[in-house]
C-alpha positions as CSV (number, residue, x, y, z in Angstrom):
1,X,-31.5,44.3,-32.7
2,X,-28.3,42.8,-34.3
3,X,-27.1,39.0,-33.5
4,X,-24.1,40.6,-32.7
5,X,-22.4,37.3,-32.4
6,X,-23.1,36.1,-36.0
7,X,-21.8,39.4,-37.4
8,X,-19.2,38.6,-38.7
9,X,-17.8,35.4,-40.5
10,X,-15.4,33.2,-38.9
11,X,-12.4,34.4,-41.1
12,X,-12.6,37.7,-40.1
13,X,-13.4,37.0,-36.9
14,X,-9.8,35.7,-37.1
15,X,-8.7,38.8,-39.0
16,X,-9.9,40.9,-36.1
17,X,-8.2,38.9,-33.5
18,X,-4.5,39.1,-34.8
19,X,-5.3,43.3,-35.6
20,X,-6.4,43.5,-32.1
21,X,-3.4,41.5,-31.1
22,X,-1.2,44.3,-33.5
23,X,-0.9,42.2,-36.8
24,X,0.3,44.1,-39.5
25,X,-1.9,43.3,-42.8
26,X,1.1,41.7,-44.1
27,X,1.3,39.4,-40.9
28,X,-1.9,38.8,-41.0
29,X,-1.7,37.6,-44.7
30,X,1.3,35.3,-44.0
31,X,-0.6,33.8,-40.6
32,X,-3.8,33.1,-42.4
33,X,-2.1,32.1,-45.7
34,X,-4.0,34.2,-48.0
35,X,-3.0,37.3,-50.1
36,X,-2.3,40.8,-48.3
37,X,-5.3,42.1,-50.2
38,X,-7.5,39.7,-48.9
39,X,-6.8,40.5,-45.5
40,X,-7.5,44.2,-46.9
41,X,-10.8,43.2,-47.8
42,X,-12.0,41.6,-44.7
43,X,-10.7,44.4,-42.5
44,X,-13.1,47.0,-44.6
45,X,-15.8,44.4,-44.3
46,X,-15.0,44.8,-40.4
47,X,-15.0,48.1,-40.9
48,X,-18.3,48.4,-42.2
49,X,-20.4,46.0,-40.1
50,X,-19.1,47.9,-37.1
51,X,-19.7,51.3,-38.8
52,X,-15.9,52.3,-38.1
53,X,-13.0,53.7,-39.4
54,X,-10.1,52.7,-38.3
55,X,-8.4,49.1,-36.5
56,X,-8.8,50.2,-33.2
57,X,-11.8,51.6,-33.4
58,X,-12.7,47.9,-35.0
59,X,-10.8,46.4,-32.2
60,X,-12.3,48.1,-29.0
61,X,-16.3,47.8,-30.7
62,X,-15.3,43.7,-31.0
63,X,-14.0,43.8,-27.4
64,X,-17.6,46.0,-26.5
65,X,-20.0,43.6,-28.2
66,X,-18.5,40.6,-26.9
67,X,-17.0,39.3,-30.5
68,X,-13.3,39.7,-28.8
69,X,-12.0,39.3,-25.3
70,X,-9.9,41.4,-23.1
71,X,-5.9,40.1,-23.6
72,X,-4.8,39.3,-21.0
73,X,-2.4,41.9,-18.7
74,X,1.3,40.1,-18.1
């Protein structure tokens, strides 16, 4: 069984929040002060610890396993 909540580091455990929140990579980059193609490389990372393809696939698997919570309606 996976610790799901040591998955993934804390950075792109941060990287996953601000894509879930709609974070262009470029955002994200400028947010987190580091380069656009680091941001790159931890959302493939993402992508393959969660076996996905795509942001929101990324986004609704964190939100399923507990790694992200539900945003809050306004």
């Amino acid at each position: 069984m996976k610790d799901y909540y040591n998955i993934l580091t804390q950075r792109e455990t941060e990287v996953l929040e601000l894509v879930a929140e709609g974070y262009l990579n470029k955002e994200i980059a400028q947010k987190l002060y580091v380069s656009e193609t680091t941001v790159k490389k931890h959302i493939e990372s993402i992508y393959r610890k969660f076996s996905v393809h795509n942001k929101v696939q990324a986004a609704l698997y964190g939100i399923a396993i507990g790694v992200l919570s539900l945003p809050e309606l306004k």
